[in-house]
Structure formats: C-alpha cells, structure tokens
C-alpha positions as CSV (number, residue, x, y, z in Angstrom):
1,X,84.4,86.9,89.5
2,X,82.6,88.6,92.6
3,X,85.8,87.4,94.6
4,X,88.4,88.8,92.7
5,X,86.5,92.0,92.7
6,X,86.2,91.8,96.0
7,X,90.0,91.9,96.5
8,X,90.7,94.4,94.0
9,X,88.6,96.9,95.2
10,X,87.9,95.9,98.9
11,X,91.2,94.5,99.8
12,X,93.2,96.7,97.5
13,X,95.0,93.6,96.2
14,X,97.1,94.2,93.0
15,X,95.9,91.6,90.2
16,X,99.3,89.8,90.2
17,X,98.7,89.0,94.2
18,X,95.0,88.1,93.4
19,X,96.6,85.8,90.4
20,X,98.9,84.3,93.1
21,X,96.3,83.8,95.7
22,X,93.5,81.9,93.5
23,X,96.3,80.2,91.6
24,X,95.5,81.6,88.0
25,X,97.2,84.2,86.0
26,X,97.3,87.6,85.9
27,X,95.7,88.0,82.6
28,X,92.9,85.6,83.7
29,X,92.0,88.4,87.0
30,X,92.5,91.3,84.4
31,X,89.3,89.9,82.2
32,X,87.2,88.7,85.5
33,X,87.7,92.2,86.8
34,X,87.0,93.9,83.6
35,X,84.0,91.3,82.9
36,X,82.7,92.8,86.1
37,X,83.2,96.4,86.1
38,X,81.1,95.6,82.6
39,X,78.6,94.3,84.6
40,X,78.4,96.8,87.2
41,X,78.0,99.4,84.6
42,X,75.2,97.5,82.4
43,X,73.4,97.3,85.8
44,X,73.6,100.6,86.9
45,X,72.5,102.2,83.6
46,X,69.6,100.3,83.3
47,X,67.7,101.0,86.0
C-alpha cells in the first residue's frame, strides 16, 4: 500500500501505470490508494 502511494502522489504515476508496473489491476491500486488516504486521515484526526 505505502508503495503505490508513493507513486501516486510522489511520482505522479496514473493508477493504470502503477497497475502495469506492480503487475495488478487498476481497480486493485484504486482500493490500496483509497485504503490509504483512509488511513492517513484516521491518523491525522486522532492526534
């Protein structure tokens, strides 16, 4: 999850060339990224 993040947001990678690179599909990058932001957010707020 922390590397396809990493090339969304870092890299600016679309989630079809992230899906291509780690040799999954695209839906499968769409929930790890969403999964993450999720997690980001749940950290953030609960400090």
């Amino acid at each position: 999850m922390k590397r396809i993040f990493e090339f969304n947001k870092l890299e600016n990678l679309s989630n079809k060339e992230i899906a291509a690179l780690m040799k999954v599909f695209d839906k499968t990058v769409r929930n790890k990224l969403s999964n993450a932001l999720k997690t980001i957010k749940l950290k953030i707020t609960t400090r």
